[in-house]
Chimera marker file (.cmm) of the C-alpha trace (Angstrom):
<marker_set name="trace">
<marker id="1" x="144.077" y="58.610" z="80.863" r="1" g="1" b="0" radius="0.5"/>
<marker id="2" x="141.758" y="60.497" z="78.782" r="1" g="1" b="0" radius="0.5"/>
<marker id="3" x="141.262" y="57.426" z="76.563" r="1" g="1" b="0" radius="0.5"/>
<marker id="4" x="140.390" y="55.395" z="79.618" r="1" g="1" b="0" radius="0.5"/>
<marker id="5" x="137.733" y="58.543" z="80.804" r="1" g="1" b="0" radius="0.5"/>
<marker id="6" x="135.730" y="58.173" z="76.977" r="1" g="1" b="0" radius="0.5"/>
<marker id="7" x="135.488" y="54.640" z="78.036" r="1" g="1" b="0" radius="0.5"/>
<marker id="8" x="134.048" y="54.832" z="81.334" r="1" g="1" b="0" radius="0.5"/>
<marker id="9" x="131.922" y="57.484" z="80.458" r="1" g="1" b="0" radius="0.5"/>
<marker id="10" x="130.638" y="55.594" z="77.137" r="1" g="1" b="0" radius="0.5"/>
<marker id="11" x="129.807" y="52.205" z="79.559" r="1" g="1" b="0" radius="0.5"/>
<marker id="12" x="127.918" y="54.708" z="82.418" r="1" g="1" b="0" radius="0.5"/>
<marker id="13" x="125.747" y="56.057" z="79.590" r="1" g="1" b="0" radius="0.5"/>
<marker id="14" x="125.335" y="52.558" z="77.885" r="1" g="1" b="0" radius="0.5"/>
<marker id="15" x="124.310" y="51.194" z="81.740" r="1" g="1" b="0" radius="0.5"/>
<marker id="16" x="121.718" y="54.028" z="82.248" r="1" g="1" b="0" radius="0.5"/>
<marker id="17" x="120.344" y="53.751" z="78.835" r="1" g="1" b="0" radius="0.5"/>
<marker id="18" x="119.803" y="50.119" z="79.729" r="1" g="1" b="0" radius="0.5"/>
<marker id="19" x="118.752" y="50.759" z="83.327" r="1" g="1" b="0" radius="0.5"/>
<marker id="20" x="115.723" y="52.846" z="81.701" r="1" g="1" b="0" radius="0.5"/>
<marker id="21" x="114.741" y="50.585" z="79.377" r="1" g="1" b="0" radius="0.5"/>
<marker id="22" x="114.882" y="47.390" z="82.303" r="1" g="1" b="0" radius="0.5"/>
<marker id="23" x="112.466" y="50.097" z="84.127" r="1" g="1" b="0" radius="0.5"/>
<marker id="24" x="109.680" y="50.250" z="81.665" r="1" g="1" b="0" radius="0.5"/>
<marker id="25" x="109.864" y="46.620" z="80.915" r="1" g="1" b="0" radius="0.5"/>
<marker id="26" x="109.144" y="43.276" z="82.885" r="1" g="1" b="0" radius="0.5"/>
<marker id="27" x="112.572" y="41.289" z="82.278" r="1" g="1" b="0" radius="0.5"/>
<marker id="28" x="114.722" y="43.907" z="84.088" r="1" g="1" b="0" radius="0.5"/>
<marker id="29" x="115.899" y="42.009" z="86.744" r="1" g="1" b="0" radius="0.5"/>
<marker id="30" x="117.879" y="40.131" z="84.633" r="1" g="1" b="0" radius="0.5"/>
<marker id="31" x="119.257" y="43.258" z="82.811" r="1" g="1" b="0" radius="0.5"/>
<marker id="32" x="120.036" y="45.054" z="85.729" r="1" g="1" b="0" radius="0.5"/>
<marker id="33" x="122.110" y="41.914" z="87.191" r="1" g="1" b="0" radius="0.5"/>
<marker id="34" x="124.268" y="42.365" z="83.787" r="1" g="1" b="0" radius="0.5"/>
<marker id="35" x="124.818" y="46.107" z="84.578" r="1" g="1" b="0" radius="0.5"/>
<marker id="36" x="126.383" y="45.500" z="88.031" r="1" g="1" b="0" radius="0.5"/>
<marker id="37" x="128.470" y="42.793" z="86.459" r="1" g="1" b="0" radius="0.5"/>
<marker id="38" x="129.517" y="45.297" z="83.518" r="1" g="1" b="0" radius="0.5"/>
<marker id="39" x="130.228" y="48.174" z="86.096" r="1" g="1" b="0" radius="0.5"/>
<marker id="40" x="132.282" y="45.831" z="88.173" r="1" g="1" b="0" radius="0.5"/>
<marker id="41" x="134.382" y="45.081" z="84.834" r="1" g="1" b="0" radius="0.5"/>
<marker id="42" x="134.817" y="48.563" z="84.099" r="1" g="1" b="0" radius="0.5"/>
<marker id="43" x="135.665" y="49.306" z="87.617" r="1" g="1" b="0" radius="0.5"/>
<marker id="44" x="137.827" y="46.433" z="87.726" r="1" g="1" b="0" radius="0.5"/>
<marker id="45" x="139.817" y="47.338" z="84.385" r="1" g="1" b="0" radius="0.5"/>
<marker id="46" x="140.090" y="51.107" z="85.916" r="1" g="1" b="0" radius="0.5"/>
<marker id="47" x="142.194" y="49.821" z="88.556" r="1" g="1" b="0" radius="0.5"/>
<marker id="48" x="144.172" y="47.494" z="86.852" r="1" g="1" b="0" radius="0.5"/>
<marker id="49" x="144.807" y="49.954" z="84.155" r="1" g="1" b="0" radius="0.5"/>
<marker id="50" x="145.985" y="52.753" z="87.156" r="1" g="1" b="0" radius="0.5"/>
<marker id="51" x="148.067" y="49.734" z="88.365" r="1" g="1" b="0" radius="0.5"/>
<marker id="52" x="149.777" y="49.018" z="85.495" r="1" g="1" b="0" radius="0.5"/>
<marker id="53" x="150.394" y="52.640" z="84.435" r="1" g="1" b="0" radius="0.5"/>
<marker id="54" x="152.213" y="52.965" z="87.524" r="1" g="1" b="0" radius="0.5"/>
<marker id="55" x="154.096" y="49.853" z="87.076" r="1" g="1" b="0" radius="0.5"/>
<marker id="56" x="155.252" y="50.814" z="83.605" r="1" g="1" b="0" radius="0.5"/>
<marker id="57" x="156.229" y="54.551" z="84.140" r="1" g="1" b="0" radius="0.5"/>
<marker id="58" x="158.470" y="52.981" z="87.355" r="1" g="1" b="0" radius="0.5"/>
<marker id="59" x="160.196" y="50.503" z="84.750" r="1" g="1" b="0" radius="0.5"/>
<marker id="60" x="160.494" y="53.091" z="82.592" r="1" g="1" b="0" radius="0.5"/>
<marker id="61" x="162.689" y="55.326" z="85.069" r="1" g="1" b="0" radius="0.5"/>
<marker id="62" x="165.461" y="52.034" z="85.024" r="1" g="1" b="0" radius="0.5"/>
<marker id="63" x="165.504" y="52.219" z="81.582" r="1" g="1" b="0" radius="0.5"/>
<marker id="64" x="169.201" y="53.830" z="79.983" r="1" g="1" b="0" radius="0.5"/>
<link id1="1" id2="2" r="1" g="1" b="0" radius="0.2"/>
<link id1="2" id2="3" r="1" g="1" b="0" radius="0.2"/>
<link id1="3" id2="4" r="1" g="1" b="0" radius="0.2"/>
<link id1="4" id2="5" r="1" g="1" b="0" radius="0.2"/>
<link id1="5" id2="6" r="1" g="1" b="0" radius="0.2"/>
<link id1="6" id2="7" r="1" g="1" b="0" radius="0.2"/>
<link id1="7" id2="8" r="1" g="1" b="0" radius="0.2"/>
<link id1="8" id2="9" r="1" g="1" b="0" radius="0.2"/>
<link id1="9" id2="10" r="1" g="1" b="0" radius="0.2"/>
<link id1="10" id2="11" r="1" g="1" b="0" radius="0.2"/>
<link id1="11" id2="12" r="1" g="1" b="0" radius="0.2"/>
<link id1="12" id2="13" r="1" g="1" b="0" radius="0.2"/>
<link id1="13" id2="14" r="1" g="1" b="0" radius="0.2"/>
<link id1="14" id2="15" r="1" g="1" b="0" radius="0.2"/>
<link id1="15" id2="16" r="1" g="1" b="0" radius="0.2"/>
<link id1="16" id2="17" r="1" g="1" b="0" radius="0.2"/>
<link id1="17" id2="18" r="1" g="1" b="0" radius="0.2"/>
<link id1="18" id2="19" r="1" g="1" b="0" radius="0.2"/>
<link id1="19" id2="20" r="1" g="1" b="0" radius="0.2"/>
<link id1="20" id2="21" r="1" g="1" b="0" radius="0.2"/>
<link id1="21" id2="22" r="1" g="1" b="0" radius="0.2"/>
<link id1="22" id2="23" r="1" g="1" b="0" radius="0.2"/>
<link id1="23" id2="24" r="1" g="1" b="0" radius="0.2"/>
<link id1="24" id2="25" r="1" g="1" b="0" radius="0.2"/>
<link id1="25" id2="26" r="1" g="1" b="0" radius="0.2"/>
<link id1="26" id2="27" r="1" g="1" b="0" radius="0.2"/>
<link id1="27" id2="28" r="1" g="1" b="0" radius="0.2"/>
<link id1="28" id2="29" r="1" g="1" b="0" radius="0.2"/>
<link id1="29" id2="30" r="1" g="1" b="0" radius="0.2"/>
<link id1="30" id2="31" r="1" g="1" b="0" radius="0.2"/>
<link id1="31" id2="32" r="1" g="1" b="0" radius="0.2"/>
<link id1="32" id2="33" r="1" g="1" b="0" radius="0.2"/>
<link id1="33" id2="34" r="1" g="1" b="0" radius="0.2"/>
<link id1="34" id2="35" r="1" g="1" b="0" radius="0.2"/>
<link id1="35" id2="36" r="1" g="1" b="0" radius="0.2"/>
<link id1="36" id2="37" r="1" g="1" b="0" radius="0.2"/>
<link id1="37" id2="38" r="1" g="1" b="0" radius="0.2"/>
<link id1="38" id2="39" r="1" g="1" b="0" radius="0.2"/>
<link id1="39" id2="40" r="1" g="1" b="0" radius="0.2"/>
<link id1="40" id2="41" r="1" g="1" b="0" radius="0.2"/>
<link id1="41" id2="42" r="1" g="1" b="0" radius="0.2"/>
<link id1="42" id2="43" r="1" g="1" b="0" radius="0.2"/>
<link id1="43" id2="44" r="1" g="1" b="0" radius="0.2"/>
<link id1="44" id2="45" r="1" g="1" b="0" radius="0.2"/>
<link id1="45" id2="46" r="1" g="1" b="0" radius="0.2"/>
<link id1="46" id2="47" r="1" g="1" b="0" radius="0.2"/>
<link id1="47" id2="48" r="1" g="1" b="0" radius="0.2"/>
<link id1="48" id2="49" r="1" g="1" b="0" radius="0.2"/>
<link id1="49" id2="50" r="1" g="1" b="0" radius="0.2"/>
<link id1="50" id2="51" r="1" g="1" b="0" radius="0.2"/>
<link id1="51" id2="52" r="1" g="1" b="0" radius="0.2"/>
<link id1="52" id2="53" r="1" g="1" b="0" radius="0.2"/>
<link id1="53" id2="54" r="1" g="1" b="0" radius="0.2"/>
<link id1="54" id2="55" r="1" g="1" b="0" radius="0.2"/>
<link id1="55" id2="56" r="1" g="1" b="0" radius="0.2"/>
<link id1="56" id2="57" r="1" g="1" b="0" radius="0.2"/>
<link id1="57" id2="58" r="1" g="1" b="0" radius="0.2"/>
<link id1="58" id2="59" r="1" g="1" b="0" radius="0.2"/>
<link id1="59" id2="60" r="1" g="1" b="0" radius="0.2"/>
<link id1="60" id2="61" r="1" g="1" b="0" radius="0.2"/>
<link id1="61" id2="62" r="1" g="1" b="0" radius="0.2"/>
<link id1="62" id2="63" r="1" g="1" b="0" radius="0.2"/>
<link id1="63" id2="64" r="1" g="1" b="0" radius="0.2"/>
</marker_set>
C-alpha cells in the first residue's frame, strides 16, 4: 500500500505542477484536459489495485 501512496502522491504533485504552469500560459486548456484524464487513470488503477489486493489475499487463504 505504501508503494501505491508514493505513486499517487508523485502524480498529484506532477498534476499541480502542471496545473500552474497551464495557468500562466495560453495552451492550458489542452493541458488541463490531460490532467483529468491522468487523475482518472490514477484513480482508476487505485481501485483496481484495492480490488485485486483483496482478490489475492482471499486466494491466498485456500492455499495449503
Amino acid at each position: 500500500m505504501y508503494t501505491l501512496w508514493v505513486t499517487v502522491n508523485y502524480y498529484a504533485d506532477l498534476a499541480r505542477r502542471r496545473v500552474r504552469a497551464s495557468v500562466k500560459n495560453e495552451a492550458g486548456a489542452l493541458t488541463l484536459e490531460w490532467i483529468i484524464i491522468a487523475a482518472a487513470l490514477v484513480v482508476a488503477g487505485g481501485i483496481a489495485a484495492g480490488l485485486f489486493n483483496t482478490a489475492i489475499r482471499d486466494e491466498a487463504k485456500n492455499l495449503p
